[in-house]
Backbone as CSV, one residue per row, in Angstrom:
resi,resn,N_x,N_y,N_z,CA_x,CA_y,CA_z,C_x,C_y,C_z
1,UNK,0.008,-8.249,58.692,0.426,-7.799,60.012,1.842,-8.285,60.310
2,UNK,2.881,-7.245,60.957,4.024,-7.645,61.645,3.995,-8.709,62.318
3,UNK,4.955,-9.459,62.413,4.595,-10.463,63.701,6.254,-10.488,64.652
4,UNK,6.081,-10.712,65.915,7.542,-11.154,66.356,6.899,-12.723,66.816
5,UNK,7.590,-13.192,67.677,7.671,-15.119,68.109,8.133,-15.300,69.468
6,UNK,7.275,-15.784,70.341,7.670,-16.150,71.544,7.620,-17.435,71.869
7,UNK,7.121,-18.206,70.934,7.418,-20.134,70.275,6.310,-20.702,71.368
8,UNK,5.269,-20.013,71.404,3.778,-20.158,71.778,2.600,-21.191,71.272
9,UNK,3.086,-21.275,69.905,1.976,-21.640,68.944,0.723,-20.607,69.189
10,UNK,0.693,-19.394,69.567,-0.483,-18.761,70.140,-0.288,-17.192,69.776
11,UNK,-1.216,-17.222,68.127,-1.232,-15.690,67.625,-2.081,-14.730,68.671
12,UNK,-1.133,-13.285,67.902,-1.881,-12.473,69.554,-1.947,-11.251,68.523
13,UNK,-2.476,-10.607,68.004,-2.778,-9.720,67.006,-3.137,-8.328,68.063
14,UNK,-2.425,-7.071,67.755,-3.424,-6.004,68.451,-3.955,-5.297,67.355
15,UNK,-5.250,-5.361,67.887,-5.954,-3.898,66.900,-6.520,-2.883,67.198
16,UNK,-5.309,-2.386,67.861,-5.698,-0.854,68.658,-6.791,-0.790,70.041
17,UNK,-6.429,-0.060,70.769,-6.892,0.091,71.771,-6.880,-0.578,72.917
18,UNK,-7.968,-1.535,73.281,-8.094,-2.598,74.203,-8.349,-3.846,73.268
19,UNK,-8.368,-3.941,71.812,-8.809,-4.648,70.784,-7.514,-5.662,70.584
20,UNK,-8.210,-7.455,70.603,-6.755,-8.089,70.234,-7.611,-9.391,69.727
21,UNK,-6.861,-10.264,68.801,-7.519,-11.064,67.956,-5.847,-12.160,68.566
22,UNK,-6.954,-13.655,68.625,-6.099,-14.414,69.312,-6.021,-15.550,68.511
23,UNK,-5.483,-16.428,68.141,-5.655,-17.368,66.994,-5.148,-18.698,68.160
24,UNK,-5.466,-19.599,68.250,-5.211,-20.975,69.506,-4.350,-21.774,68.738
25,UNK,-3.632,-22.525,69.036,-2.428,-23.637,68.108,-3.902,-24.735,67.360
26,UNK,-4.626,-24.836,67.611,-5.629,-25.582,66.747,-6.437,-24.639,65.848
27,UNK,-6.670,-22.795,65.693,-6.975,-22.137,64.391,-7.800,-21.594,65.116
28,UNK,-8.426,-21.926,67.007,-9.527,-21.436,66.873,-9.437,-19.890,67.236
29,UNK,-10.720,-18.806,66.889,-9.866,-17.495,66.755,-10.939,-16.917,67.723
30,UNK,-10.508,-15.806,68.428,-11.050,-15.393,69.543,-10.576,-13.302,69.733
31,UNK,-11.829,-12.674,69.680,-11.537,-11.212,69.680,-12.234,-11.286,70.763
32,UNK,-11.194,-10.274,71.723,-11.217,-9.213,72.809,-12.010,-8.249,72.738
33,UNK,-13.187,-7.354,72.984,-13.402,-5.746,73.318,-13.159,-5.395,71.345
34,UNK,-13.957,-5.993,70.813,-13.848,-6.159,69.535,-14.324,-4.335,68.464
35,UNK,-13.878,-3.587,69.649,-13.980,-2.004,68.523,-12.998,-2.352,67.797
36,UNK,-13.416,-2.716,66.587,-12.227,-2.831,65.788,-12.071,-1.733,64.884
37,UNK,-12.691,-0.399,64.563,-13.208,0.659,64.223,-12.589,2.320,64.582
38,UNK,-11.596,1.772,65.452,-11.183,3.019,66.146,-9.992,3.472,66.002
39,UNK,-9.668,4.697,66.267,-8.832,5.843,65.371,-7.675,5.140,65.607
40,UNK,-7.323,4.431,65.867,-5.539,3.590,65.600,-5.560,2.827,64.752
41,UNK,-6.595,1.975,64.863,-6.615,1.143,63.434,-8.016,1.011,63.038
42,UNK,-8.333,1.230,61.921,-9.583,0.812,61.622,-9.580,-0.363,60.452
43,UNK,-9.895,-1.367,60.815,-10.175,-2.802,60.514,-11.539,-3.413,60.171
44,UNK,-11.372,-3.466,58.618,-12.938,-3.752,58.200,-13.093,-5.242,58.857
45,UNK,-14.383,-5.233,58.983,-14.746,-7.048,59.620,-14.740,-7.582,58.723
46,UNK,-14.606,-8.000,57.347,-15.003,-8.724,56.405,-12.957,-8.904,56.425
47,UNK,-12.134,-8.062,56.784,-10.878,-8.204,56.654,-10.453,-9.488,57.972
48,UNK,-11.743,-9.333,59.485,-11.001,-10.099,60.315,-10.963,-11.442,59.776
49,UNK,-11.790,-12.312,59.243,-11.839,-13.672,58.855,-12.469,-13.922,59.628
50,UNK,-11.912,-15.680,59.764,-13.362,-16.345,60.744,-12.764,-16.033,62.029
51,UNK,-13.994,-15.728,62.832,-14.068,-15.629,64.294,-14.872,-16.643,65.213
52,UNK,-14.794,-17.276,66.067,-15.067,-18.333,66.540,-15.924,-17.654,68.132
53,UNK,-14.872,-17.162,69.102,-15.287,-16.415,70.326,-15.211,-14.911,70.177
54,UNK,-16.278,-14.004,70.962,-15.681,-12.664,70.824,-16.526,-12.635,72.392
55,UNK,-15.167,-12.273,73.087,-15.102,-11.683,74.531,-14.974,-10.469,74.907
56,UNK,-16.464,-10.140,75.436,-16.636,-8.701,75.595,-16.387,-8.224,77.670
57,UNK,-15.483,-7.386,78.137,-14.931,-7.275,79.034,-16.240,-6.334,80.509
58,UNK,-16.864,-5.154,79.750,-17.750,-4.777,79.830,-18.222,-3.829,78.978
59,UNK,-19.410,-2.593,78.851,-20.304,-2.492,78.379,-19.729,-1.217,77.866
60,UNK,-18.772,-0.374,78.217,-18.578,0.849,77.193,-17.723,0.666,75.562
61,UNK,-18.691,1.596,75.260,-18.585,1.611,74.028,-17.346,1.509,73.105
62,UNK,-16.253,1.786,73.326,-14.544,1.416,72.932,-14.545,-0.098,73.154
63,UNK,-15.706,-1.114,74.006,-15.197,-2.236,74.412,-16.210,-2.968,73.822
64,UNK,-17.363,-2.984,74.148,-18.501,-3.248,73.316,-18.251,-3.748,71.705
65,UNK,-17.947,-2.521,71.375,-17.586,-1.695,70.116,-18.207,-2.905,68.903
66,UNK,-17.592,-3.304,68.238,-18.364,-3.894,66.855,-18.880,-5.099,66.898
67,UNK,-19.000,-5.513,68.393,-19.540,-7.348,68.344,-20.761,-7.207,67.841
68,UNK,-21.634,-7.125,67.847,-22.954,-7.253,67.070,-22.636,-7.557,65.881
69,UNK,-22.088,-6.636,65.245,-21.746,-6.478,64.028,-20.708,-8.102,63.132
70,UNK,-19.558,-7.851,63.885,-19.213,-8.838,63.822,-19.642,-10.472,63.967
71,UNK,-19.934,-10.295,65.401,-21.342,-11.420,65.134,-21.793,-11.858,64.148
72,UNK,-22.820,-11.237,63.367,-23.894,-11.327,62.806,-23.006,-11.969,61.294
73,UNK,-21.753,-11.691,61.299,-20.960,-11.619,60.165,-20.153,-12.921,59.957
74,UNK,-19.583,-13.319,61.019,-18.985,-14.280,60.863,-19.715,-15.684,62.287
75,UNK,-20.650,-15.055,62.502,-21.629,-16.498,63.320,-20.665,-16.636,64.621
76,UNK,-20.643,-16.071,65.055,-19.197,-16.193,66.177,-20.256,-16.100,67.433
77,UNK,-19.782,-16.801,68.844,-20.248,-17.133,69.993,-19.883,-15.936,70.952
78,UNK,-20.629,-15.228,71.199,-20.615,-13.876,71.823,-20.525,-14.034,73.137
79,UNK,-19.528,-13.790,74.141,-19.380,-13.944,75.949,-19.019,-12.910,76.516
80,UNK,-19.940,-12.427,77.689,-19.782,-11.482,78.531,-20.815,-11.456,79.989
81,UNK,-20.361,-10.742,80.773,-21.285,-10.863,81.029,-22.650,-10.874,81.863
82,UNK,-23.695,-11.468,82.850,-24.869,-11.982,82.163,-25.786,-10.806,82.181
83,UNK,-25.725,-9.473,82.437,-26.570,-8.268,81.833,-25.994,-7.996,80.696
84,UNK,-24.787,-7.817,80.109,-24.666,-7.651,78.588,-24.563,-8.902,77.778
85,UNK,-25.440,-10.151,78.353,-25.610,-11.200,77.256,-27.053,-11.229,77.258
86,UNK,-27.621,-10.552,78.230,-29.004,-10.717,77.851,-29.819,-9.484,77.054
87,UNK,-28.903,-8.287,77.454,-28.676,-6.941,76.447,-28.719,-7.850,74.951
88,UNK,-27.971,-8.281,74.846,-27.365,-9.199,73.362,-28.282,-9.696,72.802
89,UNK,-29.009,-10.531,73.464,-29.957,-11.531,73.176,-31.147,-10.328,73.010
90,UNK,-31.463,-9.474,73.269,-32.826,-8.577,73.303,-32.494,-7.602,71.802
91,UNK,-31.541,-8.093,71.794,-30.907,-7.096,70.114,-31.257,-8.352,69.155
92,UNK,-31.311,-9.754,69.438,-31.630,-10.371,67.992,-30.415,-11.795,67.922
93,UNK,-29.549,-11.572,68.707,-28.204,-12.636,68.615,-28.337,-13.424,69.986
94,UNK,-28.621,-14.616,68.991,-28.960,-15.768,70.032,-27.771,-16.519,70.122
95,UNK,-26.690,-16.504,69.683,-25.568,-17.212,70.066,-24.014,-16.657,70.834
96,UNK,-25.625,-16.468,71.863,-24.425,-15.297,73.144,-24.606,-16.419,74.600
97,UNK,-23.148,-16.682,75.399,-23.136,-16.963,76.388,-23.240,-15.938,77.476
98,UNK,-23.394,-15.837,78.528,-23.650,-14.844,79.634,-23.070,-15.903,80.977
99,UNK,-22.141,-15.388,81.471,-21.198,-15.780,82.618,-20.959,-14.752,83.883
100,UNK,-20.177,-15.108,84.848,-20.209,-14.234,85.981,-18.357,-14.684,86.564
101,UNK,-18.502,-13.694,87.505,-16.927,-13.811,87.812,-16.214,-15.195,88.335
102,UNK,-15.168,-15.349,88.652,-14.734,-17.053,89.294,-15.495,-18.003,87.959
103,UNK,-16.191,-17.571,87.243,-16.984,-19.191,86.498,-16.006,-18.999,85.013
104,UNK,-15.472,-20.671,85.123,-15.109,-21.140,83.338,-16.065,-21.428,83.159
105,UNK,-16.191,-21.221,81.389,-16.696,-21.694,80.318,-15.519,-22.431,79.180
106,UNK,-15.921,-23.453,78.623,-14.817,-24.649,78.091,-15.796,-24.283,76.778
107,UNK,-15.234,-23.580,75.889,-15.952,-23.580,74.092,-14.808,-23.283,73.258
108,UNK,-15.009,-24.432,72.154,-14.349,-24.582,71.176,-12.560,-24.930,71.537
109,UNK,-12.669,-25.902,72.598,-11.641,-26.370,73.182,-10.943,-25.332,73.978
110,UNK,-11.305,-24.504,74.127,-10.479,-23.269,75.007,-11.525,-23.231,76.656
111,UNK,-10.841,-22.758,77.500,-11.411,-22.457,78.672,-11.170,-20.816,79.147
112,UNK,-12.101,-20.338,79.331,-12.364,-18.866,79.567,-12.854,-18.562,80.373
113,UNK,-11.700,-18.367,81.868,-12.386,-18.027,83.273,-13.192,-16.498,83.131
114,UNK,-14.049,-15.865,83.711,-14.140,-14.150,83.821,-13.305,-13.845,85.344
115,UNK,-12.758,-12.962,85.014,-12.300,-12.541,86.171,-12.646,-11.307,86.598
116,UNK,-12.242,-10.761,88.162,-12.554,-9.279,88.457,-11.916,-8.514,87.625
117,UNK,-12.751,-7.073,87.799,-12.212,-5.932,87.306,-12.472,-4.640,88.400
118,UNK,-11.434,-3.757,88.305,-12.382,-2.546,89.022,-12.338,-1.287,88.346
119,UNK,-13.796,-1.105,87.649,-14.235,-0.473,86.477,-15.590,-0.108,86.620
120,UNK,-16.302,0.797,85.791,-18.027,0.850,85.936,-18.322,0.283,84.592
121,UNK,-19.582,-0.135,84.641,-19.895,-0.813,83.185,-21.491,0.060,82.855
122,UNK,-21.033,0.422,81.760,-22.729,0.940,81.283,-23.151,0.823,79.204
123,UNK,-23.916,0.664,79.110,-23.915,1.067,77.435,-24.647,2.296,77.153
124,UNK,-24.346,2.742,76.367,-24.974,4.385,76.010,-25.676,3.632,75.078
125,UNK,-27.408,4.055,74.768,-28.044,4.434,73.849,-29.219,4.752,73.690
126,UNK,-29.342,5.379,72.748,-30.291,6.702,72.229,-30.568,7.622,73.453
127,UNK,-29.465,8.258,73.951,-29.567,9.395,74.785,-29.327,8.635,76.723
128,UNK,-29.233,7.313,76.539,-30.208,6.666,78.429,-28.464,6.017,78.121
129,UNK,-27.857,5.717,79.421,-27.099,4.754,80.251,-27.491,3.633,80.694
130,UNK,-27.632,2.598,79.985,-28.167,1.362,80.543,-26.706,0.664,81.775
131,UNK,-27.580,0.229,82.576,-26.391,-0.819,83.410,-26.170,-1.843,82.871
132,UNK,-25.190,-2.413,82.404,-24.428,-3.335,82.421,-23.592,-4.451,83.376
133,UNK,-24.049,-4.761,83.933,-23.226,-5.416,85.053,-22.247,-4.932,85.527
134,UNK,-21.044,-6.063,85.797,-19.609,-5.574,86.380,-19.091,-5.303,85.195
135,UNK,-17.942,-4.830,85.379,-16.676,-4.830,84.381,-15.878,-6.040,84.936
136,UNK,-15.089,-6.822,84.083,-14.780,-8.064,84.034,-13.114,-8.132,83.266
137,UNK,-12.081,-9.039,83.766,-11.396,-9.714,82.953,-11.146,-11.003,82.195
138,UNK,-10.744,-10.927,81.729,-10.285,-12.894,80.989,-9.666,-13.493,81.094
139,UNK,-9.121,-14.771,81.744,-8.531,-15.771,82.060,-8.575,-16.495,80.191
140,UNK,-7.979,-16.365,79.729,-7.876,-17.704,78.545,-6.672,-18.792,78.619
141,UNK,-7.289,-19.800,77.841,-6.255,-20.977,78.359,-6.556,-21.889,77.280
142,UNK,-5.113,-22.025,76.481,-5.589,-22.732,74.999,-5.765,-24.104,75.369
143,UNK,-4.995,-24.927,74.243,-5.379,-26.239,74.338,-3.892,-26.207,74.672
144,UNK,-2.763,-26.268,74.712,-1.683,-26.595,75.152,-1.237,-25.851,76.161
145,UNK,-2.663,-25.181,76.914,-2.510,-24.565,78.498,-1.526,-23.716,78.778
146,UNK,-0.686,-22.885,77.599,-0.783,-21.701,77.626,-1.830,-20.476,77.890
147,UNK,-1.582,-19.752,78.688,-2.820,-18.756,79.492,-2.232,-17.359,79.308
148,UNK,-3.521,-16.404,78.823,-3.412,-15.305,78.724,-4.591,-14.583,79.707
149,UNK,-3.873,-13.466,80.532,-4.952,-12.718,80.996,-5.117,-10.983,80.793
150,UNK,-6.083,-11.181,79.909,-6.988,-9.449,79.174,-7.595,-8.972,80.316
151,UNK,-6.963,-7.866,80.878,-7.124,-7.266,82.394,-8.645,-6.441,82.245
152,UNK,-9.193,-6.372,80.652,-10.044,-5.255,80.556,-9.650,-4.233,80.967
153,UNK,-10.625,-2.888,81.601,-10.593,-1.605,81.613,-10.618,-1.940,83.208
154,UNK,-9.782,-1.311,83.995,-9.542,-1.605,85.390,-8.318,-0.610,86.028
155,UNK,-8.104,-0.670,87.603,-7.665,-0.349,87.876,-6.470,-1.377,89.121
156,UNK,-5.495,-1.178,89.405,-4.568,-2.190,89.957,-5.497,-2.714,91.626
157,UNK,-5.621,-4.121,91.116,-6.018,-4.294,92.836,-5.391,-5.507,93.226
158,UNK,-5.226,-5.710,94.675,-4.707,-7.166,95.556,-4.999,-8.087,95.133
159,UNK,-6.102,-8.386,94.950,-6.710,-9.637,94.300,-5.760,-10.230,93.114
160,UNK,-5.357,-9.813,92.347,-4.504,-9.462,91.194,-3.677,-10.977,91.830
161,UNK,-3.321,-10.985,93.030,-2.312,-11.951,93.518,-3.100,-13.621,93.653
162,UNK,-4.284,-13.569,93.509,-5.382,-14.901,93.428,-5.536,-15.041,92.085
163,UNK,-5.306,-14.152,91.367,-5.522,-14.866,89.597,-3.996,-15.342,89.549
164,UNK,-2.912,-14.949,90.171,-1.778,-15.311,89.760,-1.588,-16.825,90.260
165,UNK,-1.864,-16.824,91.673,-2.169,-18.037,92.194,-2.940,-19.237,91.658
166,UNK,-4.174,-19.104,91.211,-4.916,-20.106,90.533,-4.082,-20.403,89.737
167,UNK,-4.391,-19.121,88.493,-4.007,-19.303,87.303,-2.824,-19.230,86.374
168,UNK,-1.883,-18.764,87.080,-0.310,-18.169,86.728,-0.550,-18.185,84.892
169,UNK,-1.219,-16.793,84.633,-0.951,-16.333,83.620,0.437,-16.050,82.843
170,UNK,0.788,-16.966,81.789,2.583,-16.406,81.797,2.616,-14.925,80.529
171,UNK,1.547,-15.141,80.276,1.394,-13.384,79.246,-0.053,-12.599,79.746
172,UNK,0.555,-11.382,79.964,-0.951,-10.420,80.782,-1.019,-9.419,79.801
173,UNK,-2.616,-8.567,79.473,-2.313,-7.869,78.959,-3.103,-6.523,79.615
174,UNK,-2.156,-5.499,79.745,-2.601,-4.278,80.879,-3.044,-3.135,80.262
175,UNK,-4.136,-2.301,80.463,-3.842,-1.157,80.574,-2.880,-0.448,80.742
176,UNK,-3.178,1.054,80.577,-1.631,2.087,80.929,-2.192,3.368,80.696
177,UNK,-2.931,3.547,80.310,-3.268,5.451,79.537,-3.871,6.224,80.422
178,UNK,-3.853,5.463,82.106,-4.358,6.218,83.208,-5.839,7.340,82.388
179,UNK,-6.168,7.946,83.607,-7.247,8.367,84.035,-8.487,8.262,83.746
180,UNK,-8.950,6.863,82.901,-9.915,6.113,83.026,-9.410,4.888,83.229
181,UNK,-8.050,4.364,83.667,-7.981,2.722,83.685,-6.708,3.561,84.516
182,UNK,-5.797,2.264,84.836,-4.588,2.094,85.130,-3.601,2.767,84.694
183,UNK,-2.636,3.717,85.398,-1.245,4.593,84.785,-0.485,3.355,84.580
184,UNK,0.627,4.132,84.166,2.114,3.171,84.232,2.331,2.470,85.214
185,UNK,2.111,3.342,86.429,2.764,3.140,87.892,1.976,1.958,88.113
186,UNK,0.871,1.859,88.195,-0.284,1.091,88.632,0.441,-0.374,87.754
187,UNK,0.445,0.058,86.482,0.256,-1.342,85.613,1.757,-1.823,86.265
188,UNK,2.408,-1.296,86.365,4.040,-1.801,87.015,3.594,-2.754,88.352
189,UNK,3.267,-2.117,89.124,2.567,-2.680,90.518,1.866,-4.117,89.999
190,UNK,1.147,-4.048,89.502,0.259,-5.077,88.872,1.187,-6.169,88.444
191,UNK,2.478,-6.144,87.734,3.117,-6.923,86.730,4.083,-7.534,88.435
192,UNK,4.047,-7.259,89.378,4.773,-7.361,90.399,3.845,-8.150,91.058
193,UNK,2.598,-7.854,90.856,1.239,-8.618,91.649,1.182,-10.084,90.743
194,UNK,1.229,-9.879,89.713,1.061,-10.995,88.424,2.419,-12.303,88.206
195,UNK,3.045,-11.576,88.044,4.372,-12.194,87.881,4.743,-13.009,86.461
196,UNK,4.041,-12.241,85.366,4.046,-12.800,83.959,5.236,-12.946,84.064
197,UNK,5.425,-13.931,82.610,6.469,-13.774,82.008,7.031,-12.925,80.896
198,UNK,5.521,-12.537,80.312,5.114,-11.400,79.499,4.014,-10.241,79.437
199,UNK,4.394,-9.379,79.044,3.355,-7.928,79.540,3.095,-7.297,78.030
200,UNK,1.695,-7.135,77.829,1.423,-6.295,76.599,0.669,-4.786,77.206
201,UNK,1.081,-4.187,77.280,0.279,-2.528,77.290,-1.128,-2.786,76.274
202,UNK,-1.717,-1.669,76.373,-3.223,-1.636,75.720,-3.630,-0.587,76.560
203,UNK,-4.677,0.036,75.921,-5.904,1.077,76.642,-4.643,2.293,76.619
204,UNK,-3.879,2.825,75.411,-3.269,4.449,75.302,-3.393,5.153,73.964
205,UNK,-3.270,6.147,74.093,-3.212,6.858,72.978,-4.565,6.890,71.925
206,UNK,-4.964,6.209,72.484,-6.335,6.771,71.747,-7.012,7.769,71.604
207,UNK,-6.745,8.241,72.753,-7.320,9.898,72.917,-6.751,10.741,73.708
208,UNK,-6.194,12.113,73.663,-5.634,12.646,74.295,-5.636,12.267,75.843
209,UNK,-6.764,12.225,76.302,-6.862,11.936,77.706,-5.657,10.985,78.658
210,UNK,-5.699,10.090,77.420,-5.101,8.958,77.997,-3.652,9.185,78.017
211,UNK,-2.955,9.753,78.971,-1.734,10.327,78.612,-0.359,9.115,79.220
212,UNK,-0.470,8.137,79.910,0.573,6.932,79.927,0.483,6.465,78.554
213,UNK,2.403,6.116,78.861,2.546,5.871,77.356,3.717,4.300,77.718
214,UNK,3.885,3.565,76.540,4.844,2.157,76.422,6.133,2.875,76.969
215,UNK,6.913,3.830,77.164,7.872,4.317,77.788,7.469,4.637,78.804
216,UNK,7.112,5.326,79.638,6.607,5.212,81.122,6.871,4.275,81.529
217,UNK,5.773,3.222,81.137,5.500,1.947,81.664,7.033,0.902,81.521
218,UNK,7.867,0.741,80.502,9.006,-0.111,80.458,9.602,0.844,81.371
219,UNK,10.205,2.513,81.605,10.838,2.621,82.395,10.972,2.089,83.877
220,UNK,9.372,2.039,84.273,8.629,1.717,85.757,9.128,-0.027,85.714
221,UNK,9.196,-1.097,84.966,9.050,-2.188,85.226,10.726,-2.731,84.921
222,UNK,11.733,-1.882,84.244,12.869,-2.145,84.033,13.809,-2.932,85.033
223,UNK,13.228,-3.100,86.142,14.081,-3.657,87.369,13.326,-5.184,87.703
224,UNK,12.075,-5.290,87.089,11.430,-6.651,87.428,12.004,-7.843,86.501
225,UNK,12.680,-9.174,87.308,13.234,-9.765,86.506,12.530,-10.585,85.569
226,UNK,13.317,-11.117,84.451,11.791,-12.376,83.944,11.042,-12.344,83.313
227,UNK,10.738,-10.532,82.867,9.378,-9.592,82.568,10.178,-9.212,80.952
228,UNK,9.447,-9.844,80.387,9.601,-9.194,78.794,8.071,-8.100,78.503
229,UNK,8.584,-7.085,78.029,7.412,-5.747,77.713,7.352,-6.113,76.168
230,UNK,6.640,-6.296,75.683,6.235,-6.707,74.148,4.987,-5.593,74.028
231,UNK,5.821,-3.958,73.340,4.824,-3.049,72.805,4.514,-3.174,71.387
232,UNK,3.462,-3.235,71.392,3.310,-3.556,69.844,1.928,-2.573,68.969
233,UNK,2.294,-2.627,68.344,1.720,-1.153,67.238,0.133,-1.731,66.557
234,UNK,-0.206,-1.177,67.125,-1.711,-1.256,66.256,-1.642,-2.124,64.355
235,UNK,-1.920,-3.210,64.920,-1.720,-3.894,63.501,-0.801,-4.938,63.443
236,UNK,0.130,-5.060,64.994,1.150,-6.023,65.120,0.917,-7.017,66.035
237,UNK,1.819,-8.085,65.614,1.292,-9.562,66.317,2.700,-10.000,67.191
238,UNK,2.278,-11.287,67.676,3.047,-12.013,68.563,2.333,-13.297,68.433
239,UNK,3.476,-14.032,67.915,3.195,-15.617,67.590,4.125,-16.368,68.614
């Protein structure tokens, strides 16, 4: 994988979609919304290595996507949550946490607030829509308290200004492919609500639908000072 350097100690891998693999300055490794399977990149699991956390945002299937699988593969601690950890647990994988919004969890030296989202959460299968709880974001926070926040599948809201407050995320990572999540416009608004120091796009081009694109979005945010846009290609990192 490409990499660029923002002198983090804190790998940030995308693998398409809403999919991102996080490596902590101590090795420990942590996947996002783990479809790692999908038409931008498809990434065998036996290629991810060891996985330690896999943080699932909510319950559709692009987000869901290969944790079981993965799981089962590399013994990794499954968090989401607590109707899709007990979903989890009724499939056979007992080394799933189940959390709720405002609450950290402290595993494997990392701390992992859930945060809001505004999204629907469901899992499709064999023909039925199961509920899934909320849709959710991630607060992460390594060991040298660098913080990243994975907005999940959402749309721009006020609140946005209380995660900044607590938590002053200095890298966010947004949606953009509008009309199931957040446009450009929205994610711009958001980066104004947030006040990173860094912005990663996610959730475009995957499917026609999703028609915001990494140009949109840098045009819309070009005037916010402070704000580095780090687009990066299915398969590329940031160390």
């Amino acid at each position: 994988m490409a990499t660029k350097k923002i002198g983090k100690n804190v790998g940030i891998f995308y693998l398409g979609h809403s999919a991102f693999k996080l490596i902590s300055p101590h090795g420990k490794v942590v996947l996002i919304d783990p479809w790692v399977e999908n038409p931008l990149l498809h990434t065998s699991i036996k290629d991810l290595g060891k996985v330690d956390l896999i943080l699932i945002t909510h319950g559709h299937g692009d987000h869901i996507g290969n944790a079981l699988s993965i799981a089962r593969e590399t013994q990794a601690t499954i968090v989401g949550i607590h109707e899709i950890s007990q979903y989890l647990v009724a499939k056979g994988h007992s080394k799933v946490i189940g959390m709720n919004k405002g609450g950290t969890l402290e595993a494997e030296g990392l701390k992992i607030t859930m945060t809001h989202a505004v999204h629907s959460s469901t899992i499709s299968e064999n023909g039925q829509m199961i509920p899934a709880g909320e849709a959710a974001g991630f607060i992460i926070e390594f060991e040298n308290g660098f913080r990243i926040y994975h907005a999940g599948d959402t749309a721009v809201f006020k609140d946005m200004e209380i995660i900044r407050d607590i938590y002053g995320p200095e890298l966010v990572i947004l949606p953009i492919g509008d009309h199931y999540v957040m446009s450009s416009k929205e994610a711009a608004y958001a980066c104004k609500l947030l006040r990173p120091k860094f912005v990663i796009p996610m959730h475009y081009e995957t499917f026609p639908i999703l028609t915001g694109t990494p140009q949109k979005f840098q045009h819309l945010v070009k005037d916010i000072s402070d704000l580095e846009v780090m687009v990066l290609a299915p398969g590329e990192g940031v160390e």
